[in-house]
N, C-alpha and C positions, 0 to 999 in steps of 0.2 A: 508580600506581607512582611512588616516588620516587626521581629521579634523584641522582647524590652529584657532587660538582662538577665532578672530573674527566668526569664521563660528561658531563654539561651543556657543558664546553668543548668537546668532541669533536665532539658534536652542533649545537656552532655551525659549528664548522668545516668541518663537512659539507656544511653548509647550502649552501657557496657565494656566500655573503657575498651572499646573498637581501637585499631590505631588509625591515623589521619592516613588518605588517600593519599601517594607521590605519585603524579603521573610520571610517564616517561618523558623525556627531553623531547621533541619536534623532531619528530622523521626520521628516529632511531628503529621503529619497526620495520619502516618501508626499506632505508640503508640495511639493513640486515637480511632483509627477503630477495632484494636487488644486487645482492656483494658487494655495495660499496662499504658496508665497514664490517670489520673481522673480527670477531673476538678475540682475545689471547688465548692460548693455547687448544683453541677450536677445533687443532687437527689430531688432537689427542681423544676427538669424542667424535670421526667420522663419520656420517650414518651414510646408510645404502642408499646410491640415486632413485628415486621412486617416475615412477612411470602414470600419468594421469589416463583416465578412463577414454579413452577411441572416438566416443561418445561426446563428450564432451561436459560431462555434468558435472564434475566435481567433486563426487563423492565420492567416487572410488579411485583407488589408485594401487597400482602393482609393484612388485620385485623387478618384473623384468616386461620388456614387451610382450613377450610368450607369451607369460599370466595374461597377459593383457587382453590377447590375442585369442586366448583357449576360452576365459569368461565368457568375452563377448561373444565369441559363437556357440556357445552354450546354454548362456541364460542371461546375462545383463545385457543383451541387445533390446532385450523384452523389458528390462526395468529400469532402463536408461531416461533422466529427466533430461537428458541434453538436447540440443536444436536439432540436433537427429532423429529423434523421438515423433512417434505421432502425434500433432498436436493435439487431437480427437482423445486421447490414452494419457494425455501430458500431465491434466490437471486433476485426474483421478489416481495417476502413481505418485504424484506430490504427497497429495493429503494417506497413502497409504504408507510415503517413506516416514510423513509426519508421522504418525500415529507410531509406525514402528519405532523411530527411536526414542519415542517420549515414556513407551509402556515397555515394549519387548523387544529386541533385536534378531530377537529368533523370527519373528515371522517373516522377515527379509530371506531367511537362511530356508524358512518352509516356502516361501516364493522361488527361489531358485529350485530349491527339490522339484515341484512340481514341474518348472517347467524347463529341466535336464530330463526327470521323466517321460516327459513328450518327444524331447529332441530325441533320445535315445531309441524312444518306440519307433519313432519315425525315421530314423536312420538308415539310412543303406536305396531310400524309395523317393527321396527329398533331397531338397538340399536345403540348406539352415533357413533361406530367407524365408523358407516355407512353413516353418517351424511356428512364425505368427501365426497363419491360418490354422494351423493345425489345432490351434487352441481353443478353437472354436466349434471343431470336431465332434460329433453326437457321444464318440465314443468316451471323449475326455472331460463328457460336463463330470461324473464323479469326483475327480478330482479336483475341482471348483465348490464341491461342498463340503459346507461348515465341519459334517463328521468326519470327512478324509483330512482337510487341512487340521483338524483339531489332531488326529492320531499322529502327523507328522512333525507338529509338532510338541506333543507328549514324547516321540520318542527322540529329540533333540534334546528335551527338558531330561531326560533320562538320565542319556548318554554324555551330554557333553560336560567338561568342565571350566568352570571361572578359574580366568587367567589373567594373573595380578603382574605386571615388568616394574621392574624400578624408572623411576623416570630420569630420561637421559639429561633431565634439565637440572634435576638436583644432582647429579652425578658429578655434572660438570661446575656446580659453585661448590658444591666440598671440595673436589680438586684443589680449586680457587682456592678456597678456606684453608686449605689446609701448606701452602705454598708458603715457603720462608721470603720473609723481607731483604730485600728491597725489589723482590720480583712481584711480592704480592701485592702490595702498596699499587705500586707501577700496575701491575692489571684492573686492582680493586676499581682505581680511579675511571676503569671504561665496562666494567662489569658491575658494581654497586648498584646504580639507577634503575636494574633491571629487577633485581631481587625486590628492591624497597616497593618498587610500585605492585609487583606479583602478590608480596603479602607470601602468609601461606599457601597460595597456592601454585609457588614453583616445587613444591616438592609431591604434588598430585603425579600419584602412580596409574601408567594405563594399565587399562582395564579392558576386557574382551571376553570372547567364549572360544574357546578352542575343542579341538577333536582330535583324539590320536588313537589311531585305530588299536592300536591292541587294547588300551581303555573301554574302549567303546565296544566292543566285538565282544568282552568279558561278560559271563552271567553275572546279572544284577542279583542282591541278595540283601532280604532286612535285617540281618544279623552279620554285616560283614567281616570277613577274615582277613582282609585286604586294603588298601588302601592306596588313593591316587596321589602322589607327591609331586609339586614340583614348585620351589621356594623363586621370589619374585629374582634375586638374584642370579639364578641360575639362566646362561644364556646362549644356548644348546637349543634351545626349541620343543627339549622331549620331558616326558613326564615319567617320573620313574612307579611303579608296582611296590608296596611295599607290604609285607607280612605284618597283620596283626597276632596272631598266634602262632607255633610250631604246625606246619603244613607238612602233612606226610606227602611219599610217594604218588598215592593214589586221589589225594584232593587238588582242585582245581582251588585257585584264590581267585575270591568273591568280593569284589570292592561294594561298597554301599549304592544304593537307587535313588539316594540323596548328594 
């Protein structure tokens, strides 16, 4: 359909004064996923090798093989969508990993609980692979219902806390940014195309749920004396306790249930 010019002004206007889309240059995603091209000063913002899921799905991915190792014999052998997977189970974990990350992430995390739970009960008389059937167990439908999975996860929703990282992508163009000429010019020219096409959203912070047990293991309280800290820059992994009031001897600190 061809717009007539007025309609074309209108429709900029509309827009909201959006900035114009710059894609990125042809086959600078794939050179970069591939190591054929480097960014300048790339080695100043190293990340940890990561470890893809055994499985083969693509969702998950680990620190070390261990992780990798310890998961999948505990509970992602059961929520794995990879070609390792039962086909029969394939396309009912799909539409439940949908559903999980469009609503809640937790219920991935009460999926596991449950079925660590099993593994554990069943430990010592099994061995993992048995761990599938075991779920099937008379003993274990409880824990397949609505009211059990609902308490497990109330008490994730409890306990855990939103965990905000700065993102390594903006980390690494203020670096950029901030680098004196004639170095910066000279890198601009192979790191600009990147920012321009991201827009705002190279500086999107991740985002997560975390648990740290001394957090978590604390009495919840709706008038808290306490409080869970731990700012997106800090990168330690821990979350520090902090006093909202003068804490005697004999009081425990009571972080909030929110």
């Amino acid at each position: 359909m061809d717009l007539s010019d007025e309609e074309e002004s209108t429709l900029q206007r509309c827009s909201g004064g959006l900035k114009n889309i710059v894609p990125l240059p042809e086959g600078v995603v794939e050179s970069l996923m591939n190591g054929e091209l480097r960014l300048p000063c790339s080695e100043e913002f190293s990340l940890p090798p990561h470890v893809p899921c055994p499985g083969g799905c693509g969702e998950a991915y680990y620190c070390s093989m261990l992780c990798a190792e310890a998961d999948w014999e505990s509970s992602h052998s059961l929520l794995c969508t990879g070609e390792s997977s039962d086909p029969r189970h394939r396309e009912a974990l799909f539409k439940f990993m949908k559903r999980a990350n469009e609503t809640n992430d937790i219920f991935l995390l009460a999926a596991k609980t449950t079925i660590i739970s099993i593994f554990f009960w069943k430990l010592g008389d099994l061995y993992q692979w048995d761990t599938k059937r075991a779920i099937f167990d008379k003993e274990c439908e409880p824990l397949f219902s609505l009211k059990i999975y609902g308490h497990i996860i109330g008490m994730f929703e409890l306990n855990h806390l939103d965990l905000v990282v700065a993102s390594p992508v903006e980390d690494y163009f203020l670096y950029i940014d901030e680098m004196t000429n004639p170095d910066k010019e000279e890198a601009e020219e192979i790191t600009q195309p990147i920012p321009d096409a991201l827009g705002e959203d190279y500086s999107t912070c991740c985002e997560g749920t975390a648990f740290f047990p001394l957090q978590s293991c604390m009495n919840h309280y709706c008038c808290p004396n306490a409080k869970a800290f731990k700012r997106d820059e800090d990168r330690d992994g821990q979350a520090t306790i902090i006093a909202l009031l003068v804490l005697f001897s004999c009081e425990n600190p009571k972080p909030s249930k929110t």
